[in-house]
MIDREN-265260 format. One line per field, with one value per atom (N, C-alpha, C, O): atom name; x, y, z. Coordinates in steps of 0.2 Angstrom, whole numbers, plus 5000, padded with zeros to 4 digits. Layout:
atome: CA/...
u: X/...
v: Y/...
w: Z/...
***
This chain:
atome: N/CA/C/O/N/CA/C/O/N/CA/C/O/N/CA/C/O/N/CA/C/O/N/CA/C/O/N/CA/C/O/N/CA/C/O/N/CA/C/O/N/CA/C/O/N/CA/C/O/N/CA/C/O/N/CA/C/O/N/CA/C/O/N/CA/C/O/N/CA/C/O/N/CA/C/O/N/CA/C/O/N/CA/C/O/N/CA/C/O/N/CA/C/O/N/CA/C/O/N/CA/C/O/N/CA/C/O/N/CA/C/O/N/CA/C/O/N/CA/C/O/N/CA/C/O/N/CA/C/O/N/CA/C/O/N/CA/C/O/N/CA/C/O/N/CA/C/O/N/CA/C/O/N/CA/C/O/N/CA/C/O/N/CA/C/O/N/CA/C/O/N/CA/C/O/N/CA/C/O/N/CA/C/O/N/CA/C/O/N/CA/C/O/N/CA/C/O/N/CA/C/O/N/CA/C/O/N/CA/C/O/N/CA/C/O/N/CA/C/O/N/CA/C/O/N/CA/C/O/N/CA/C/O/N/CA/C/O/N/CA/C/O/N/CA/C/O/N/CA/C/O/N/CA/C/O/N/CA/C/O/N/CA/C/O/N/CA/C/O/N/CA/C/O/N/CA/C/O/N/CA/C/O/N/CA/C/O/N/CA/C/O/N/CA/C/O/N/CA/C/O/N/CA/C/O/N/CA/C/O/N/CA/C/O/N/CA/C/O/N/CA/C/O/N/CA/C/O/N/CA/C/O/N/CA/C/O/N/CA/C/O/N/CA/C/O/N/CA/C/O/N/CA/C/O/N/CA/C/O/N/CA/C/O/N/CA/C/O/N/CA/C/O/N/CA/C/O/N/CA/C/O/N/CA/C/O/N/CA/C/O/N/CA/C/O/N/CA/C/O/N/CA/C/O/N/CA/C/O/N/CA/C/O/N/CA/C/O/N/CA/C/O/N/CA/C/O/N/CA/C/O/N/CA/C/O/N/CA/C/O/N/CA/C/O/N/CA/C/O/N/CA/C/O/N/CA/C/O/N/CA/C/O/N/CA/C/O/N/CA/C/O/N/CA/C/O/N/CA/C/O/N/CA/C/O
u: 5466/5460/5461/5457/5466/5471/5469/5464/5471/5472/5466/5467/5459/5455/5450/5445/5452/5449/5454/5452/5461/5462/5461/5462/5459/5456/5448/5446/5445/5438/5440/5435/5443/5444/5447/5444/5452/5453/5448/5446/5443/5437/5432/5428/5433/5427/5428/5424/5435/5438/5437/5434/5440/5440/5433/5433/5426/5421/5416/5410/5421/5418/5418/5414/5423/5426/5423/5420/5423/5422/5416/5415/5413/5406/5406/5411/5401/5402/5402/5402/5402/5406/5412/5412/5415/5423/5425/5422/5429/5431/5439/5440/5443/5450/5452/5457/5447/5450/5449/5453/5444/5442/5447/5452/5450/5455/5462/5467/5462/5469/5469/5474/5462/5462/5463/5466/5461/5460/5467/5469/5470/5478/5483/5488/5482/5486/5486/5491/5479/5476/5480/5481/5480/5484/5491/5493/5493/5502/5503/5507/5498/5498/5499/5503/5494/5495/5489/5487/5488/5484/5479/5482/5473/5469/5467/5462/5469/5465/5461/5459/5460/5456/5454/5456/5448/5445/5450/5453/5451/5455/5454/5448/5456/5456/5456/5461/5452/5455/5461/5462/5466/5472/5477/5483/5473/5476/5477/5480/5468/5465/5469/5472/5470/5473/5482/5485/5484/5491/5491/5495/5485/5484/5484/5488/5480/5482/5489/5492/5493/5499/5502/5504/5503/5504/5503/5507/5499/5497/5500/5502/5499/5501/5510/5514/5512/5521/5522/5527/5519/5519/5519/5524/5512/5513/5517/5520/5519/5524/5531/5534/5533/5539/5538/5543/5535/5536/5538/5540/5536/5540/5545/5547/5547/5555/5556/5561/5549/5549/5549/5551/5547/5549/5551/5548/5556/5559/5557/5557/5557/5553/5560/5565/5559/5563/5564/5569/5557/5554/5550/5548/5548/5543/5547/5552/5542/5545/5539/5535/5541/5541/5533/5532/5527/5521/5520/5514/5525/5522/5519/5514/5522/5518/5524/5530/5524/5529/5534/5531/5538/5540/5543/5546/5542/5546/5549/5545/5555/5558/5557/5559/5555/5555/5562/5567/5564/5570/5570/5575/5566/5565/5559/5554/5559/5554/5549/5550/5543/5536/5538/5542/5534/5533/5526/5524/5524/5518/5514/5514/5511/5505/5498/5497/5494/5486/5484/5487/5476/5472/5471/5472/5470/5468/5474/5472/5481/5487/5487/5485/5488/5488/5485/5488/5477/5474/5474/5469/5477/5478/5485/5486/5489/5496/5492/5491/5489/5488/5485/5487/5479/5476/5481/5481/5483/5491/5492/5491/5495/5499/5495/5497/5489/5483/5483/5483/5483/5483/5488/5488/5492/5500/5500/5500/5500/5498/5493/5494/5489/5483/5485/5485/5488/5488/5495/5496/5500/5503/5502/5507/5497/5496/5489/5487
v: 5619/5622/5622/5619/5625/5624/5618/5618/5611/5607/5604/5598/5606/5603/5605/5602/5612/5618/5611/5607/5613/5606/5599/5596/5596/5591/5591/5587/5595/5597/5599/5598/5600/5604/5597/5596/5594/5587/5584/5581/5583/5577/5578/5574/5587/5591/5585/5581/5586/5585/5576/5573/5574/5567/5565/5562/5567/5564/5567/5567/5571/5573/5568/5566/5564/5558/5553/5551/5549/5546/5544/5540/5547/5547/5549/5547/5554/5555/5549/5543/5550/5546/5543/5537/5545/5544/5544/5548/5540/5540/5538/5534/5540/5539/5532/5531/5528/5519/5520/5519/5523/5521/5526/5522/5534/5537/5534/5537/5529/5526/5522/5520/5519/5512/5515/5511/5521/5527/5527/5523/5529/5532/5524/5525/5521/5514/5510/5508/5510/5509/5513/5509/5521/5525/5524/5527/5522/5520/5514/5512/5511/5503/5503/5499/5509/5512/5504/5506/5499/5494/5489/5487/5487/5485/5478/5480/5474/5472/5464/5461/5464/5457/5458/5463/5454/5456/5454/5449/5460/5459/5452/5452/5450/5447/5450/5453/5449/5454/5456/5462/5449/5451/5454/5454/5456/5461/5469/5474/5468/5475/5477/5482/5472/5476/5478/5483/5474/5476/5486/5491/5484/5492/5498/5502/5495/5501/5500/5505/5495/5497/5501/5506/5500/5502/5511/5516/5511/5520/5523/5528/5518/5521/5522/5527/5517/5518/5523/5527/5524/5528/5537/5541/5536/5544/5545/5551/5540/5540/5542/5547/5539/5540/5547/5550/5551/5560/5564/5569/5559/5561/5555/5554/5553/5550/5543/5542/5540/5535/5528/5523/5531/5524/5526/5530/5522/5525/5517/5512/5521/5517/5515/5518/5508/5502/5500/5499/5500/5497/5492/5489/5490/5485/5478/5477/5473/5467/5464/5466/5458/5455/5456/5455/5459/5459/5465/5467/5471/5477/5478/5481/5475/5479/5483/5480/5489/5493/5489/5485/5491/5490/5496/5501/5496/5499/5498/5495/5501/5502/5504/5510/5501/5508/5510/5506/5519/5521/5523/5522/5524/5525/5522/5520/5523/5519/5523/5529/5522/5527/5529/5526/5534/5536/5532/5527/5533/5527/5535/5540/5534/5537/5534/5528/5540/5538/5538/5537/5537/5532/5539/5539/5544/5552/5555/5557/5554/5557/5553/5556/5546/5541/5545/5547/5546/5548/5556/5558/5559/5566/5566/5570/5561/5561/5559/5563/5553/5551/5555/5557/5558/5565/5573/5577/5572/5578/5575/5578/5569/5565/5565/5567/5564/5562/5569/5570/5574/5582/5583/5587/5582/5584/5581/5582/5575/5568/5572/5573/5574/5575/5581/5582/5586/5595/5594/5598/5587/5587/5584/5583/5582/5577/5582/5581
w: 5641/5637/5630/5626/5627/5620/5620/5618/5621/5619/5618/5615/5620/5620/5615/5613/5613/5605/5600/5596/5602/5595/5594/5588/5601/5599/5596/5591/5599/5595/5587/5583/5585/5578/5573/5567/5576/5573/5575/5570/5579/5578/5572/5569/5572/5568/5561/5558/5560/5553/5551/5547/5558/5556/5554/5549/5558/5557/5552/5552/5549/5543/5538/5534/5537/5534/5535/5531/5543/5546/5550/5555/5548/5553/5561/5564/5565/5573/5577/5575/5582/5588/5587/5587/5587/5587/5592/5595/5597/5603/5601/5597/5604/5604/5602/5598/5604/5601/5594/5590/5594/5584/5582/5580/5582/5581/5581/5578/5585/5584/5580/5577/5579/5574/5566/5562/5565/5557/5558/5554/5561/5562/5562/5558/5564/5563/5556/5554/5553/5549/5541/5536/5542/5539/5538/5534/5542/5544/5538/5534/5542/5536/5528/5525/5525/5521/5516/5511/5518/5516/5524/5529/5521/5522/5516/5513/5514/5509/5509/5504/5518/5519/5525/5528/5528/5534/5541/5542/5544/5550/5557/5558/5559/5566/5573/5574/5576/5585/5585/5585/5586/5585/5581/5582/5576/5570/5570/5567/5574/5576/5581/5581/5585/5592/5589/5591/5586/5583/5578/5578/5574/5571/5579/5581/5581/5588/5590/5589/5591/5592/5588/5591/5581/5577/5577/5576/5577/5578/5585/5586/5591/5599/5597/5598/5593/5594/5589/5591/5583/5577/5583/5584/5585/5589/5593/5594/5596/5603/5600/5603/5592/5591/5591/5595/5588/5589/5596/5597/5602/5609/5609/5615/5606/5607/5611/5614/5611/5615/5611/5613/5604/5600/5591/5588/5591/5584/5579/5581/5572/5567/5565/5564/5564/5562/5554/5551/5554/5545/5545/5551/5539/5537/5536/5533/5541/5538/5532/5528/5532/5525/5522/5517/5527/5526/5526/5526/5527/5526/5533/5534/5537/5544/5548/5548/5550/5551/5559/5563/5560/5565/5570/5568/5577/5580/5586/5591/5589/5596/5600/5600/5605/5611/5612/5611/5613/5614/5623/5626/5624/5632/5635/5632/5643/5645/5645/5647/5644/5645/5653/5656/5655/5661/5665/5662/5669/5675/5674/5678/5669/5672/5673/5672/5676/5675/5670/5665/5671/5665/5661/5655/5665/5663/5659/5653/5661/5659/5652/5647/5651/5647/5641/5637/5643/5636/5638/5638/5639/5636/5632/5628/5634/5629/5624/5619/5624/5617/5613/5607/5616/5612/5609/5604/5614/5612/5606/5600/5606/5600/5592/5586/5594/5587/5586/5580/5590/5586/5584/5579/5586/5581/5574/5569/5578/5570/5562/5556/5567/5563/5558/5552/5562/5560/5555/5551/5555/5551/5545/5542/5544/5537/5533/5528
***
C-alpha cells in the first residue's frame, strides 16, 4: 500500500511537468530520455524502444542486475547485465519497475 502512496506522489509530480495520463511506458520513455541527457532529432520506433531500454537497465542497475558500462561513440549509455532477472509475472514485472521509478524519482 506504501508503495502505491509513492507511486501516486511521483505521478503527481511527473505530470505536473508532463501532462496526465502517464502510464509506466511514457514514464520509462521520460526516464530513458533523461539518462540520455539529449534528444536533438526526431526519433525512429527503434530508437524509442532502445530509450526504454535504456531507462529499464538504468533502474535495474540500482537492484544489481545491470551495471553501467559507458557511452559509446554516439552518447548512448551502455550496460551489463550482472545477474539473471528472476521469471516473473506481468503484475510482479511492473510493480519492480514502479518500485524502481520511485527510487529513481525521490532521488533526482
Amino acid at each position: 500500500m506504501e508503495m502505491d502512496i509513492r507511486w501516486n506522489k511521483a505521478m503527481e509530480k511527473l505530470e505536473a511537468d508532463f501532462g496526465t495520463d502517464l502510464d509506466l511506458q511514457s514514464v520509462l520513455f521520460i526516464i530513458g530520455l533523461q539518462e540520455l541527457g539529449f534528444i536533438k532529432h526526431k526519433i525512429n520506433k527503434r530508437q524509442k524502444l532502445e530509450v526504454l531500454h535504456v531507462a529499464v537497465c538504468r533502474l535495474l542497475s540500482d537492484y544489481g542486475f545491470y551495471e553501467f558500462e559507458g557511452y559509446d561513440v554516439d552518447k548512448w549509455p551502455h550496460y551489463k547485465r550482472t545477474q539473471k532477472l528472476p521469471h516473473l509475472k506481468s503484475d510482479d514485472q511492473q510493480k519492480l519497475l514502479k518500485e524502481a521509478v520511485v527510487v529513481y524519482l525521490e532521488k533526482i
